[in-house]
C-alpha positions in Angstrom: 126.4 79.5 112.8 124.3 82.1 111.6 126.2 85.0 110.9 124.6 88.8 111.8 124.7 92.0 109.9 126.4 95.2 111.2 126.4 98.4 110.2 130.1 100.0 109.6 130.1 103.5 108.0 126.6 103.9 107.2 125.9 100.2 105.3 125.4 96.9 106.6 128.6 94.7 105.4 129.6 91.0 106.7 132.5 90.5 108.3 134.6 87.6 109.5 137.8 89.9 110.4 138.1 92.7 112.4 141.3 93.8 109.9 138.9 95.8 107.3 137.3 97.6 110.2 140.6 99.1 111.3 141.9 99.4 107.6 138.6 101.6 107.1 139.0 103.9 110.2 135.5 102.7 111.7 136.3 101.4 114.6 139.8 102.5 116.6 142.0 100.6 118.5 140.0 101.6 121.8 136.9 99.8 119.9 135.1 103.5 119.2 131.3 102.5 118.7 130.2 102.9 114.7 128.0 105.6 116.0 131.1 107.8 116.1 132.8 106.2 113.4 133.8 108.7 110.5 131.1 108.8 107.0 131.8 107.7 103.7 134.7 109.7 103.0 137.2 107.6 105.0 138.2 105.3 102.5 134.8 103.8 102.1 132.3 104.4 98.8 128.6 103.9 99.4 128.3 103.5 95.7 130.5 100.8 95.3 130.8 99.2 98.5 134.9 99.7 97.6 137.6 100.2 100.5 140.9 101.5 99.6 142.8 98.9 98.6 140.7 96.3 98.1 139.1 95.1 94.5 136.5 93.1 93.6 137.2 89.4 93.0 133.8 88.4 92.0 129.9 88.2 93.0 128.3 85.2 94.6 125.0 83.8 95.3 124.8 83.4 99.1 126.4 85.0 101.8 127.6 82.1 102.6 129.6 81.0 99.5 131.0 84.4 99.4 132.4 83.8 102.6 133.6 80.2 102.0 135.8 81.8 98.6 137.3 84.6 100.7 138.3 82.6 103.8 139.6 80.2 100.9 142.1 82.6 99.1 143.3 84.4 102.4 144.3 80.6 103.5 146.0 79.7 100.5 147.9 82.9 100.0 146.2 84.9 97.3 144.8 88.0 98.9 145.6 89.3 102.7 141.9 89.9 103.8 138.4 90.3 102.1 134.6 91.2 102.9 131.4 90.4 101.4 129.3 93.2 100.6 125.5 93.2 99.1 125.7 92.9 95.5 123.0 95.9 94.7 120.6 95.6 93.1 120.4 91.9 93.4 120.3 89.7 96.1 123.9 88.8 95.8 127.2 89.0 97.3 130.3 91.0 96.2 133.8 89.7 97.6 136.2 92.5 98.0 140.1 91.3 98.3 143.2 93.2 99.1 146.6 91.8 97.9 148.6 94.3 99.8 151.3 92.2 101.2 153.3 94.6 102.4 
């Protein structure tokens, strides 16, 4: 399955969960469209690629692998959720976890 970029908040992330895009504030409940989703400053840094509450658990080289290592550790129990973000300025991916078990 080949998996599409989208655009939340003004960059194009991956996403396997539709968690971080309600942790964020991008998309409502109702589904609001991302055109009318709110900038940067709603818990999302364009410099980083960093959500509140989530940390970077390392970079990968595909997409794919990124993915694999996230859906890994939210399976077994060591972080909640994650996303894989663009590793800039390479052509490599950045998994973002969040351990907030609460």
């Amino acid at each position: 399955m080949v998996k599409k970029p989208i655009r939340l908040c003004s960059r194009t992330v991956f996403r396997v969960s539709a968690a971080a895009f309600l942790a964020v504030g991008c998309i409502g409940v109702a589904g609001a469209s991302a055109e009318a989703a709110p900038g940067p400053s709603a818990g999302f840094s364009a410099q980083t690629a960093e959500r509140e509450g989530y940390v970077l658990e390392g970079t990968y080289g595909t997409q794919d692998r990124c993915l694999d290592v996230g859906a890994s550790g939210q399976r077994n129990g060591d972080w909640v959720d994650y996303y894989c973000s663009p590793s800039e300025p390479s052509n490599a991916w950045d998994l973002w976890v969040s351990y907030d078990f609460a």
